[in-house]
C-alpha positions in Angstrom: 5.0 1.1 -13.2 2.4 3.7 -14.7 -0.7 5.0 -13.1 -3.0 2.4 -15.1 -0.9 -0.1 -13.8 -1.0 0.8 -10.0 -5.2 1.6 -10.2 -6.0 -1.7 -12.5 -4.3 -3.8 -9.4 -5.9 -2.2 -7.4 -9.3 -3.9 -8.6 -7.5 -7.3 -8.4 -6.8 -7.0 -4.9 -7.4 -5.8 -1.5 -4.8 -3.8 0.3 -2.1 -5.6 -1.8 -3.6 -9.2 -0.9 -5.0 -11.5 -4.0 -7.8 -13.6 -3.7 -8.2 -14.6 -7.3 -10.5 -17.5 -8.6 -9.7 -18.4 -12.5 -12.5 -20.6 -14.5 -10.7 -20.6 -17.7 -10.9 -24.6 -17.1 -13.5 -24.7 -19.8 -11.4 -24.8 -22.5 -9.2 -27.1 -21.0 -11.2 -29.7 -19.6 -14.9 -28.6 -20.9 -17.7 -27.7 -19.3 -16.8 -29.2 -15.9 -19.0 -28.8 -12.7 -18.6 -25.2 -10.9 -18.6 -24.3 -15.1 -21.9 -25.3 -16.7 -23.5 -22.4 -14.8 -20.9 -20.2 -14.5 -22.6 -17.1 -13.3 -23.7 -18.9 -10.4 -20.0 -19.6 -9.7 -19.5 -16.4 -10.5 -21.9 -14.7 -8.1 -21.2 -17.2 -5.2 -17.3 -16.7 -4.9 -17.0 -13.0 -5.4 -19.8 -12.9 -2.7 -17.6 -15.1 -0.7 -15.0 -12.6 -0.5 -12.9 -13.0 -4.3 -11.0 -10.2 -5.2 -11.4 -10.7 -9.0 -12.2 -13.8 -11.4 -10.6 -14.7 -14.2 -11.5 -16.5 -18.0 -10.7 -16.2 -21.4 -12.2 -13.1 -23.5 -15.2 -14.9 -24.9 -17.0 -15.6 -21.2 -16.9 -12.0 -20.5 -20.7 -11.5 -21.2 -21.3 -14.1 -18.7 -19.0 -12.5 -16.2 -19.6 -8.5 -15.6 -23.2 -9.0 -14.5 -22.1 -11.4 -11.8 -19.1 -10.4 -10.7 -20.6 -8.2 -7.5 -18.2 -5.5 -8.0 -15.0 -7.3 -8.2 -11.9 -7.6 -10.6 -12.0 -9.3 -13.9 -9.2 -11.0 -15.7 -8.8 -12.1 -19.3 -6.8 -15.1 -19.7 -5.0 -14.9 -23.2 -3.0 -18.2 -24.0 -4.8 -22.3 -23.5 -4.4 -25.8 -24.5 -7.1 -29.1 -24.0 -6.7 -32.0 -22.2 -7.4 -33.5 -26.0 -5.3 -32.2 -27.7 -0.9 -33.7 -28.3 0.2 -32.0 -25.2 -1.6 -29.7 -22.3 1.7 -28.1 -21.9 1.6 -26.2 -25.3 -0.2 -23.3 -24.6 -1.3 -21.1 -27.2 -2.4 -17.4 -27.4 -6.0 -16.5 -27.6 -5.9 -12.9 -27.4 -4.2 -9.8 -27.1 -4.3 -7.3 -23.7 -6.1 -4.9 -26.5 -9.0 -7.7 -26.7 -9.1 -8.3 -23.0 -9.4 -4.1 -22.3 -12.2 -4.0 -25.1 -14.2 -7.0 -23.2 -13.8 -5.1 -19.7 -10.5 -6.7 -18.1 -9.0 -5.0 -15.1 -5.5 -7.0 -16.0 -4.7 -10.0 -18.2 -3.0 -13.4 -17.3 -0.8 -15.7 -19.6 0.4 -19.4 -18.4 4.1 -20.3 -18.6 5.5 -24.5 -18.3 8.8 -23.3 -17.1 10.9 -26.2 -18.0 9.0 -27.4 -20.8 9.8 -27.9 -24.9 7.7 -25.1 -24.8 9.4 -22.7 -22.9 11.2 -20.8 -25.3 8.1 -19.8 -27.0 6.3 -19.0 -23.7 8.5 -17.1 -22.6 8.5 -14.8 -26.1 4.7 -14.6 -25.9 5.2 -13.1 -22.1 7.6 -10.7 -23.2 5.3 -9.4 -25.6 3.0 -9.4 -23.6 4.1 -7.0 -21.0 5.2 -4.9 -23.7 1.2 -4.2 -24.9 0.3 -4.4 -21.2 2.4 -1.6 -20.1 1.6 0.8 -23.3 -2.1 0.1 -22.2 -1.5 0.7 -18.2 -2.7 -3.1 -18.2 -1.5 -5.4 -14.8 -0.2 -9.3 -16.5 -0.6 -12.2 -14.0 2.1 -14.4 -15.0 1.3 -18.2 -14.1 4.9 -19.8 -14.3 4.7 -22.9 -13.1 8.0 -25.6 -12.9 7.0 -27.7 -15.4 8.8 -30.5 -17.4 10.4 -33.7 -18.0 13.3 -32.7 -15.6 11.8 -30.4 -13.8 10.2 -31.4 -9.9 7.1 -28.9 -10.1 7.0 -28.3 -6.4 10.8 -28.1 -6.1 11.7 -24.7 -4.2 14.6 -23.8 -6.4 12.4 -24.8 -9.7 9.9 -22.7 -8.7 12.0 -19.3 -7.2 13.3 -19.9 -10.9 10.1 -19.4 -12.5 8.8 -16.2 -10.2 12.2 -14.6 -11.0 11.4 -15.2 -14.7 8.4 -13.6 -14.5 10.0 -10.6 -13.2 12.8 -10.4 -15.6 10.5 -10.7 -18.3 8.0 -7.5 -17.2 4.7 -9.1 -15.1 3.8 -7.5 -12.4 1.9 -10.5 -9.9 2.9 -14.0 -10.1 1.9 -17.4 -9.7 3.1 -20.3 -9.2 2.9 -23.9 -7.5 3.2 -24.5 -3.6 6.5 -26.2 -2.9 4.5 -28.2 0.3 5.8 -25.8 3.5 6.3 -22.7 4.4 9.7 -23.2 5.6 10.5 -24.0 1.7 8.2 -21.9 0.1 9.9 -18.6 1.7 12.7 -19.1 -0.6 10.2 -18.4 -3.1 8.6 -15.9 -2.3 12.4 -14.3 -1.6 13.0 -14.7 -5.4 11.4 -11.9 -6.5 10.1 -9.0 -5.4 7.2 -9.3 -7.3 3.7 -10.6 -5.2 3.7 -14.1 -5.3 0.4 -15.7 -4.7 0.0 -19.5 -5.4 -1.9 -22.3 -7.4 -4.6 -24.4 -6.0 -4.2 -27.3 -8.0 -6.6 -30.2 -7.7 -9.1 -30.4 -4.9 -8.5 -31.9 -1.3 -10.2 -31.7 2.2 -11.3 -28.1 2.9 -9.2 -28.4 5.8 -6.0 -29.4 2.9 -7.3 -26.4 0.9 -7.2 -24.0 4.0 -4.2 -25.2 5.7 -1.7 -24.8 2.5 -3.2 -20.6 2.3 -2.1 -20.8 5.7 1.3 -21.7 4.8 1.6 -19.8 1.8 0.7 -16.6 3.8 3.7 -17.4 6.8 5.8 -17.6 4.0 5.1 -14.2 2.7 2.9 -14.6 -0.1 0.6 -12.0 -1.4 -2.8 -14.7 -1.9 -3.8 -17.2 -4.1 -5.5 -18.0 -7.9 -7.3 -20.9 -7.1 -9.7 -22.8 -9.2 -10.8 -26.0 -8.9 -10.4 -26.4 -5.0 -13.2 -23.2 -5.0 -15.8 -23.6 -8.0 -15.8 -27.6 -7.5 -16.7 -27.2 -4.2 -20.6 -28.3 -2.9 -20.2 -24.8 -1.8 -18.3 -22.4 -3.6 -19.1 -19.0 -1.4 -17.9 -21.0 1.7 -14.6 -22.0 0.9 -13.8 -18.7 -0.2 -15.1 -17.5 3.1 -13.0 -19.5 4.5 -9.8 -18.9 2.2 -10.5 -15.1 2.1 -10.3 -15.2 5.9 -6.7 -16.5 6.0 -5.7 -14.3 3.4 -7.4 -10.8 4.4 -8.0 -11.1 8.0 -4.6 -13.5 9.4 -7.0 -16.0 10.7 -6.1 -19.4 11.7 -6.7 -22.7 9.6 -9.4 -23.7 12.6 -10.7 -20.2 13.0 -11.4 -20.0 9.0 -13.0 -23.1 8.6 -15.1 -22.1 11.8 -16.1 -18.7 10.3 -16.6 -20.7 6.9 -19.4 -23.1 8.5 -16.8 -25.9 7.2 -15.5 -26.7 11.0 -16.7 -29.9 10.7 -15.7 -32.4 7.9 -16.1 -35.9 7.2 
């Protein structure tokens, strides 16, 4: 790993731990709430303690005066919820767009699993060729993803981090297999940082409680999206996430230093 490499992830994180919130959603879904005003979103969770945020290359302008300081990722592949099938993402850029627009690393979106695999998997690889001429950190998001494939399925997912190592990314991301007791055999897959997805949003206490997990089981932090710029209060919940992740607090003592102890 260059010297690029190694300072670029160190923007991304804090003393190896990732608190990362994406808001590429836009092209996905549209201009959902937590998006509309993005800078607002922006500005909230990176005061809330976010280590870097993440969108695709054309939001940057909206990002850099907003992001208090923190990391910034460029998302290069996509799909929409209207289109044949969300699973066939697409590239949208190139790590030498992302470095013009001011990215500290770049991320890229893997259905491991999938009819679309194969070609994934070649647009990784290429991928973390660019990246590591450039000194540029990828964020592999390999998820366990198919019509055979059991997405929170422990041996699915080890699968999918270990691809993401053989294939050249540095951090990875993946789904929560539901426990720490299963989750470690994940995280034992690869020896790359393994921080998990968020997915769609539950109780705070649901939120904080599966960080919790994910940390006993050795990860290195979370990319979370909807569960943090959804939320009535988007600096809160990533109070209280960034306290499990960065300090080793409790589920109870996160929520409690959040202001989200209480919940109906």
């Amino acid at each position: 790993m260059n010297t690029g490499i190694h300072a670029r992830l160190d923007r991304i994180s804090t003393e190896g731990r990732y608190l990362v919130v994406p808001m590429d959603h836009g092209i996905t879904l549209g201009a959902v709430k937590g998006l509309k005003n993005i800078e607002s979103t922006i500005s909230a969770v990176t005061r809330g303690g976010a280590d870097a945020v993440l969108t695709q290359k054309g939001l940057a302008p909206r990002v850099h005066p907003h992001k208090n300081g923190r990391g910034y990722i460029v998302h290069l592949n996509a799909s929409t919820v209207l289109g044949p099938d969300s699973n066939d993402k697409r590239m949208t850029g190139t790590v030498e767009e992302a470095v013009r627009v001011g990215a500290d690393a770049v991320s890229l979106h893997l259905n491991v699993g999938s009819n679309y695999e194969p070609k994934q998997l070649e647009d990784l690889a290429r991928v973390t060729d660019e990246a590591e001429r450039l000194g540029v950190p990828v964020l592999a998001m390999a998820y366990a993803r198919g019509p055979d494939v059991d997405g929170s399925d422990p041996e699915a997912l080890g699968h999918a981090v270990r691809l993401a190592e053989e294939a050249g990314a540095h951090v990875v991301k993946t789904g929560y297999s539901g426990n720490a007791e299963t989750f470690e055999h994940v995280v034992e897959s690869t020896r790359l940082p393994v921080v998990i997805a968020g997915g769609s949003r539950g109780t705070d206490r649901d939120t904080v409680e599966m960080v919790r997990g994910a940390m006993d089981a050795g990860a290195a932090g979370v990319s979370m999206g909807r569960s943090i710029f959804q939320h009535d209060d988007p600096e809160a919940i990533t109070r209280a996430v960034s306290a499990v992740l960065h300090d080793d607090q409790s589920t109870e003592d996160a929520l409690e230093h959040a202001g989200l102890g209480i919940e109906a």
